[in-house]
VOGU-3710 file (C-alpha; in Angstrom, 3 decimals, decimal comma):
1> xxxxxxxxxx> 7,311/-11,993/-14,833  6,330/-9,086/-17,061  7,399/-5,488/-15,690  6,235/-2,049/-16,852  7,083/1,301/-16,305  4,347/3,640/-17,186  3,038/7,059/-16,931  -0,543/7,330/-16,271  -3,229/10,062/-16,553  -5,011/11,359/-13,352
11> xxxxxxxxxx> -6,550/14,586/-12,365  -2,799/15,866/-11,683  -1,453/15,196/-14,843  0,589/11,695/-14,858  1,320/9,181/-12,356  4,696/7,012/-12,576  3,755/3,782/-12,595  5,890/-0,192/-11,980  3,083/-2,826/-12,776  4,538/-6,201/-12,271
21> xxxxxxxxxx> 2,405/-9,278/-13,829  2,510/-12,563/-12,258  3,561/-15,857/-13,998  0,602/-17,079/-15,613  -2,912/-15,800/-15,488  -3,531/-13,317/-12,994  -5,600/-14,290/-9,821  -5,971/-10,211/-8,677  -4,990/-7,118/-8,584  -2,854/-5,295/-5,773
31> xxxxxxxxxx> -2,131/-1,525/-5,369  1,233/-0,950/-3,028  1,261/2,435/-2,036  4,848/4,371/-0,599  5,646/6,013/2,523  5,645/9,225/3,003  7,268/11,589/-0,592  8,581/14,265/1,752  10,842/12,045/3,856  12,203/9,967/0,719
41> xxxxxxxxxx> 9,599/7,396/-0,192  9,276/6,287/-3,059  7,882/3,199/-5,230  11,333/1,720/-4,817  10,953/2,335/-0,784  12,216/-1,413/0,349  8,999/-1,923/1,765  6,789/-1,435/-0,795  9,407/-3,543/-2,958  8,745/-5,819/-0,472
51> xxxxxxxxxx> 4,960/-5,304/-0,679  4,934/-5,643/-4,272  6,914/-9,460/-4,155  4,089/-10,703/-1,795  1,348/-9,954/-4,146  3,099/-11,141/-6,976  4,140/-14,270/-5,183  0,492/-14,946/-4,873  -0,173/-14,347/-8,887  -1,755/-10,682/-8,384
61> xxxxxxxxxx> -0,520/-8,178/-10,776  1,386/-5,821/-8,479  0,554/-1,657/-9,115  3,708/0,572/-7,526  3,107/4,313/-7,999  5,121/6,734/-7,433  2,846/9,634/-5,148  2,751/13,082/-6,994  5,826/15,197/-6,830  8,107/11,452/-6,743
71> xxxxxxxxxx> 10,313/10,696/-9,862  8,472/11,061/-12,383  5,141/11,647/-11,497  3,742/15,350/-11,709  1,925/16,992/-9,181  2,643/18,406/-5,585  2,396/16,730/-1,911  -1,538/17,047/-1,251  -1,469/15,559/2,449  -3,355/12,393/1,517
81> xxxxxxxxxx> -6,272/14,038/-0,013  -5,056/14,572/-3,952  -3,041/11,057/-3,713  -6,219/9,446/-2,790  -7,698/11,026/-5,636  -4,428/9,587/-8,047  -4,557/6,551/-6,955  -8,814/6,292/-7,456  -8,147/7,155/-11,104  -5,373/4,775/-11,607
91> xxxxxxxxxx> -7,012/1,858/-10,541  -9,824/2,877/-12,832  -7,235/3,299/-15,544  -5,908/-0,101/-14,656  -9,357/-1,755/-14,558  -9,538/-0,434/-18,092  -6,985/-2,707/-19,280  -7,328/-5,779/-17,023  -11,456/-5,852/-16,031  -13,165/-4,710/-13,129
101> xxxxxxxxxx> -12,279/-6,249/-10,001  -12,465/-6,264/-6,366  -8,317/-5,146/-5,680  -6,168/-5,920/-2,295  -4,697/-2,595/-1,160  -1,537/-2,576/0,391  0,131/0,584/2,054  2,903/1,737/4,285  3,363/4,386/6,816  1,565/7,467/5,380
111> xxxxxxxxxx> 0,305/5,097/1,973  -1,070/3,105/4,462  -3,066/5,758/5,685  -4,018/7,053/2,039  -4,920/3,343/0,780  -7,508/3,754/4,398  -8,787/6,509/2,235  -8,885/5,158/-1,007  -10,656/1,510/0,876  -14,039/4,161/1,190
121> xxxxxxxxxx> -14,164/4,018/-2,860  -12,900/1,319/-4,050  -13,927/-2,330/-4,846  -11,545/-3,704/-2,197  -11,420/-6,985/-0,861  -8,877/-6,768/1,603  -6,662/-3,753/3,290  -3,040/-4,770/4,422  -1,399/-1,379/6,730  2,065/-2,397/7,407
131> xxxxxxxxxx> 3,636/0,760/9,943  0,294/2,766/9,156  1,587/6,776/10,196  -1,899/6,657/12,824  0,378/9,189/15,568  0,613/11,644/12,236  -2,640/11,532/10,366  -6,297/10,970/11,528  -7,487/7,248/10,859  -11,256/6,450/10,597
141> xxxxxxxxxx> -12,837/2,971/10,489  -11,851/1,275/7,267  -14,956/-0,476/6,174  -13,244/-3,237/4,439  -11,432/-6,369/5,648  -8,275/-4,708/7,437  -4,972/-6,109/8,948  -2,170/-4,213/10,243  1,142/-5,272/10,630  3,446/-3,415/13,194
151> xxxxxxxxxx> 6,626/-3,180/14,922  7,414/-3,771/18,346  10,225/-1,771/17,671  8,966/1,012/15,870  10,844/4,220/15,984  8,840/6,524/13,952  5,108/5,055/14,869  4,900/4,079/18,150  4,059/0,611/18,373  1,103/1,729/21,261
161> xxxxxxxxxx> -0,479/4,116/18,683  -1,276/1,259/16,201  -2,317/-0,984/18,567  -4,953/1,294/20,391  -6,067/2,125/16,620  -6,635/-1,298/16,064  -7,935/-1,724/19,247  -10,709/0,771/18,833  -12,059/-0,304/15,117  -11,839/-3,937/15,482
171> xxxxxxxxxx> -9,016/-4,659/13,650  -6,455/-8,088/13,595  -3,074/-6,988/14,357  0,337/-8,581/13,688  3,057/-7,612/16,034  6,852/-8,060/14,536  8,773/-8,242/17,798  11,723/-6,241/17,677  11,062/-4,541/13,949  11,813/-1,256/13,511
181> xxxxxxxxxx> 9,385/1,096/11,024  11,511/0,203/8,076  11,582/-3,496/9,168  15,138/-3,739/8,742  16,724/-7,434/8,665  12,774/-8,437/8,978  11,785/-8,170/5,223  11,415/-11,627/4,636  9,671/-12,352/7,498  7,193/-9,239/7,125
191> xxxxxxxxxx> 6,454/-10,601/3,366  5,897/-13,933/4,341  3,079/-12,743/7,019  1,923/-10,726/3,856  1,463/-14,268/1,649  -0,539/-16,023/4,317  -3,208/-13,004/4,465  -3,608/-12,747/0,963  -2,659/-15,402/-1,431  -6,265/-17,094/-2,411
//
């Protein structure tokens, strides 16, 4: 596995950037996105780590920014509405090097509901929300192939608020009995129900 750590140019300035490339020739690409930057996320959230090992495990090249404002990426907290625009011009920046293609987005907690955002404008093939924040932020239809993966447990979304989301659009959802928000002790099992949705 190859690993990078790059900054890349967007509208803000730069974005701090992991991009972690499969063994062997790629199959995909996959943009993880981090909970929320004001309440210590970050690419290296365990989570999105997580996140990052399932697409990788199913030969996508895995994309891991940091939001504006995190580490080393410039930029303030925009509420979802500037990271969605970050994110846009990093894939297109990524596209640049490895071709045009439809990408799997992947987001948790509030980058779940910023990678709902980015879905709208993106070539996306499929949308994984793991914890999406749907009790903080407003939520529309995705219009894109969408599952959500929840827990029962959940201390910070309420497990009911996810499931009458999903509920309303249409939308598969994956209950983790007994997971908390930050799936503690339930990694592994949370990345294997990643694999089976989205390794080709």
């Amino acid at each position: 596995m190859k690993r990078h750590r790059l900054r890349i140019k967007v509208p803000v300035g730069s974005i701090e950037t992991v991009i972690e490339e499969p063994e062997g020739a790629p199959k995909g690409l996959a943009l993880i996105a981090h909970p929320h930057p004001l309440k210590g996320g970050s690419l290296d959230n365990k989570v999105a780590w997580t996140l990052a090992r399932a697409a990788l495990a199913c030969g996508l090249v895995a994309v891991r920014p940091n939001f504006r404002g995190v580490g080393g990426s410039d930029g303030q907290f925009d509420h979802g509405i500037g990271e969605t625009e970050d994110l846009l011009a990093l894939a297109a920046a990524i596209e640049a090097h490895y071709g045009k293609q439809r990408w799997i987005l992947l987001g948790f907690s509030f980058g779940a509901y910023v990678q709902h955002r980015v879905a709208r404008e993106l070539h996306t093939r499929q949308l994984i929300m793991v914890g999406p924040a749907v009790s903080m932020y407003e939520f529309t239809a995705t219009g894109v192939p969408t599952t959500i993966l929840h827990g029962t447990e959940d201390e910070v979304i309420p497990f009911t608020a996810a499931r009458d989301y999903a509920q309303r659009h249409g939308i598969p959802l994956i209950e983790i009995t007994g997971a908390s928000h930050f799936f503690h002790g339930r990694l592994r099992e949370l990345q294997e129900h990643v694999e089976a949705l989205i390794c080709p």
